[in-house]
C-alpha positions in Angstrom: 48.2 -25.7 -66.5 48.1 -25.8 -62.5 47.1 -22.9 -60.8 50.1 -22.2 -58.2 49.1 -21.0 -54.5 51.5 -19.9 -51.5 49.7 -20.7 -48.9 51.1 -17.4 -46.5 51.1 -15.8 -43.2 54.2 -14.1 -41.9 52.7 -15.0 -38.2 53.0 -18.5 -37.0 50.5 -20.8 -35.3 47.5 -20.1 -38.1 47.4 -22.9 -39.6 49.2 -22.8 -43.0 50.1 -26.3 -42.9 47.1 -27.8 -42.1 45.7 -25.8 -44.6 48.1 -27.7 -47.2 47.6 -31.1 -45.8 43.8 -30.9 -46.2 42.9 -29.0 -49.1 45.6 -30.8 -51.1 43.5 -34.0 -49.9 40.5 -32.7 -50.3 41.1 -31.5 -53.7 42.4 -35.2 -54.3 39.3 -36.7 -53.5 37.5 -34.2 -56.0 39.7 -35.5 -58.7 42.2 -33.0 -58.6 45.9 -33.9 -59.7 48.2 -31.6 -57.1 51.4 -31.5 -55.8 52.3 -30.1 -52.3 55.7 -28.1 -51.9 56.5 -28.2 -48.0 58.9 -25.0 -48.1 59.3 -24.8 -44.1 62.3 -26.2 -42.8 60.4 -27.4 -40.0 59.2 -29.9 -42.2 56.0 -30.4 -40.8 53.7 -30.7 -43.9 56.2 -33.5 -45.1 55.8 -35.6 -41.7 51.9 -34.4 -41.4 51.7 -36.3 -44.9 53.7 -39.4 -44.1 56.7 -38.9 -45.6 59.9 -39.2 -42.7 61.8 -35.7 -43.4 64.8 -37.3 -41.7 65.5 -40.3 -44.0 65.1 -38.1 -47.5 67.5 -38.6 -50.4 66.4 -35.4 -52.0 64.4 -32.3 -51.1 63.6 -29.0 -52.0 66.7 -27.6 -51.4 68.5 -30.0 -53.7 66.1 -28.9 -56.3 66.7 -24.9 -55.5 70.4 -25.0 -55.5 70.3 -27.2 -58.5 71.7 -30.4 -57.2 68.6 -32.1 -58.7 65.5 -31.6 -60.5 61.9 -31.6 -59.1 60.9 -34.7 -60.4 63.8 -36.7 -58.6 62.8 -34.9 -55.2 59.5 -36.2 -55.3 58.0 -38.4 -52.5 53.9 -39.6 -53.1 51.8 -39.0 -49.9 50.0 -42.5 -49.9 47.2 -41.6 -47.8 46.9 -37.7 -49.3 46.9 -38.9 -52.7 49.1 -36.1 -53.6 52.6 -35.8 -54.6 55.1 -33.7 -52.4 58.2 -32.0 -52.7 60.0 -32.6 -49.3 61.6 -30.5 -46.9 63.7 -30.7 -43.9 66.3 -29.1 -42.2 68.9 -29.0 -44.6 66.3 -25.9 -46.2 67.6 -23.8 -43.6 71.3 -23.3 -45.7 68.8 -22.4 -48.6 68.4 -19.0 -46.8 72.4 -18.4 -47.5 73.2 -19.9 -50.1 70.5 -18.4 -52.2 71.8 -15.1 -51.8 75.0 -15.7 -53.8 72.8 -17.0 -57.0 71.5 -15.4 -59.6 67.7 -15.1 -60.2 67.7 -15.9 -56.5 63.7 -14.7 -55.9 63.1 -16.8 -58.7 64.7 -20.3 -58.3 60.9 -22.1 -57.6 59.8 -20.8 -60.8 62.2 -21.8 -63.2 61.9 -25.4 -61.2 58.1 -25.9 -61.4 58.0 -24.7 -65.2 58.5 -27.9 -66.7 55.9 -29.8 -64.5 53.1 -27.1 -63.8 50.9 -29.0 -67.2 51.1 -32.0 -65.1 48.8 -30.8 -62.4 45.7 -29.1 -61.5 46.8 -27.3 -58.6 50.1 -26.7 -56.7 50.1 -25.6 -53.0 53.5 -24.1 -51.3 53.4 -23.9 -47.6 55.7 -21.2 -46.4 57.8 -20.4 -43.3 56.3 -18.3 -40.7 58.5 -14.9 -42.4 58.7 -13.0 -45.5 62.4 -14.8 -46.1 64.2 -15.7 -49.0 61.9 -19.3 -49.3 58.7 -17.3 -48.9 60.0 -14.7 -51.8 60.4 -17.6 -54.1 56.8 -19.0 -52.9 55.4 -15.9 -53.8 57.6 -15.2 -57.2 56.1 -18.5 -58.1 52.5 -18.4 -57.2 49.8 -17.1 -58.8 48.1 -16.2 -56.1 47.8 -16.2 -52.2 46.3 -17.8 -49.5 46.0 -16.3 -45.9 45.0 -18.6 -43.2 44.3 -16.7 -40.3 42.9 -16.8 -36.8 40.5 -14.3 -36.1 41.9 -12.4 -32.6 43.4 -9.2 -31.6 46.6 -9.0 -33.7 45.4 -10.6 -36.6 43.9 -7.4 -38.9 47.7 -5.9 -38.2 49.6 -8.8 -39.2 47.6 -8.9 -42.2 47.5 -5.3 -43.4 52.2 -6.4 -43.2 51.7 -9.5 -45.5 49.0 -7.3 -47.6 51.8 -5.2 -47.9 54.3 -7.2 -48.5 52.8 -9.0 -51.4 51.6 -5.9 -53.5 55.5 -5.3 -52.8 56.7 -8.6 -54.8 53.5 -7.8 -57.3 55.4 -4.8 -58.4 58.6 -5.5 -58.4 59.2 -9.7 -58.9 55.6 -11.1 -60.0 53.1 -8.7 -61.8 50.6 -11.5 -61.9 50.1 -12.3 -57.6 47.3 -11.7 -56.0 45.6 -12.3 -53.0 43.7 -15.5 -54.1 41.3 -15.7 -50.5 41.6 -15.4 -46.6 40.8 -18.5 -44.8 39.3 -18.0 -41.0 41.1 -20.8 -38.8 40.7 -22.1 -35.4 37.4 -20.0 -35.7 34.6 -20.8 -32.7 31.7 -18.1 -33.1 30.7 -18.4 -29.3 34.2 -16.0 -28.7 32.7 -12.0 -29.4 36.6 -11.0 -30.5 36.0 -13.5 -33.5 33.2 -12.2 -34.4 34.3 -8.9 -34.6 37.2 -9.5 -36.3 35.7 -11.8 -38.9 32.9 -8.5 -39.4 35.8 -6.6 -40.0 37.2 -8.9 -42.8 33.9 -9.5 -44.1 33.9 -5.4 -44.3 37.2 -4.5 -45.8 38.0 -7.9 -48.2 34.4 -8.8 -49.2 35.7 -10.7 -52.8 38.6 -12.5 -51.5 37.5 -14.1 -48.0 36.1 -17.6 -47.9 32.5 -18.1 -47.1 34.4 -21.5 -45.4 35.4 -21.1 -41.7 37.7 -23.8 -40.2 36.9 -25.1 -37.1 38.6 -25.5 -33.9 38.8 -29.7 -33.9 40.7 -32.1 -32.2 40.8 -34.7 -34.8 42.4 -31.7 -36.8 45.4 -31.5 -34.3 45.8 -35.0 -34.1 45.9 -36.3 -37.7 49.1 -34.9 -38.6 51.0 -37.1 -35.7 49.7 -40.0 -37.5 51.2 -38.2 -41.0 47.8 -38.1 -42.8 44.7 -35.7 -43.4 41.8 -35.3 -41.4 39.8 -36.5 -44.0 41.6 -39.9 -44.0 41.9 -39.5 -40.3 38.5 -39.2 -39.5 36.5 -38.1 -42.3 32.9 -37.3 -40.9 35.1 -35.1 -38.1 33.8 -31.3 -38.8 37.7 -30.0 -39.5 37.2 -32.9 -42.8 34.1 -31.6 -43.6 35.2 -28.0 -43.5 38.3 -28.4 -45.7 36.6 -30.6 -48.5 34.2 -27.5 -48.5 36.8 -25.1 -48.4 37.8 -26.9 -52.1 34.9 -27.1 -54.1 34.5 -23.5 -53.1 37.8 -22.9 -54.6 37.3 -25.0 -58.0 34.3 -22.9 -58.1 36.1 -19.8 -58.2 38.2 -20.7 -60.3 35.9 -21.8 -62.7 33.5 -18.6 -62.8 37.1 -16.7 -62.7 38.4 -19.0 -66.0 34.8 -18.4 -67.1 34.7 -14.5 -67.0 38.3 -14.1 -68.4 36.5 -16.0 -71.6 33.3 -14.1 -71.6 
């Protein structure tokens, strides 16, 4: 059964959708089955993997007001490899009109139950704010993943979404965790980065990623031509970094599926 990951950070600009693009390609081209769930209504993970967010029959917010199922939303990323559940502006109303329903933290859950045995992994990339979409992200994840750039507000944004997600542990999803912290848009020549990586290093020793992500141009670029850096330009050191950024996942998720069977 897939494990489920929101990929989370209630400040914008970190690099959560990148982060989808290009792990969910990178776990591709390590075998893995996934499906990406763009739950921004920006949209941007569906463009970045080649999918037009304008000319979409269905999306996610068909599929969480129950105007279709998941299967039916589904567009195929050709040069991710992945499959993706879409998004676009019409998410926005999701915000309302989820409110009136019942189970309304819970809608993504209920969706993906039928087709989590399908795939390996599922990644959700979340709006930039602990809404309604992000709550369903979260209700339907097993566990979290923080991308985040390592300057001056940084530890205090992260201490809120730590908060905020032992919050929804407690009361929605006993099961979340944090799953890892990802540093982004990291260059070691800059002393605040270093200081606030020692700090991370210090204070979440199991959960961050040996992994940093670089800053990189081919990075930036790749999702105007709706595909990964590692289809993009795959010796570029952004497609290096999120390839090892997966196997260093798989890996802890096989010495975690390992010590739950010791």
């Amino acid at each position: 059964m897939a494990k489920v990951f929101a990929i989370a950070n209630q400040k914008g600009g970190v690099g959560k959708t990148t982060t989808c693009i290009n792990l969910a390609a990178s776990l591709v081209a390590t075998k893995r089955r996934v499906l990406l769930i763009d739950l921004d209504p920006q949209g941007n993970a569906t463009m970045g993997s080649g999918v037009d967010k304008h000319a979409l029959e269905h999306s996610i917010y068909d599929v969480l007001i129950g105007e279709c199922n998941l299967v039916e939303a589904m567009q195929f990323s050709e040069h991710g490899g992945y499959q993706l559940l879409p998004a676009n502006r019409d998410l926005t109303a999701a915000e309302v009109a989820l409110l009136e329903m019942k189970m309304k933290e819970s809608r993504l859950r209920y969706a993906l139950a039928p087709i989590r045995e399908n795939y390996d992994y599922i990644l959700i990339d979340c709006p930039p704010a602990l809404s309604m979409l992000t709550i369903n992200a979260l209700v339907a994840a097993d566990g979290v993943i923080i991308p985040m750039q390592c300057e001056y507000y940084a530890l205090e944004g992260l201490s809120d979404l730590v908060n905020s997600i032992q919050r929804i542990a407690q009361l929605l999803n006993p099961s979340l965790k944090i799953e890892g912290l990802l540093r982004t848009m990291y260059d070691p020549r800059i002393s605040l980065t270093n200081d606030v990586s020692a700090q991370l290093k210090e204070h979440f020793p199991e959960q961050l990623y040996q992994t940093v992500i670089p800053r990189n141009v081919r990075l930036a670029e790749a999702p105007s031509f709706g595909m990964p850096a590692l289809v993009y330009d795959k010796q570029s050191r952004g497609a290096i970094a999120y390839l090892a950024l997966a196997g260093e996942l798989v890996r802890r998720q096989r010495a975690g599926a390992h010590t739950a069977t010791a």
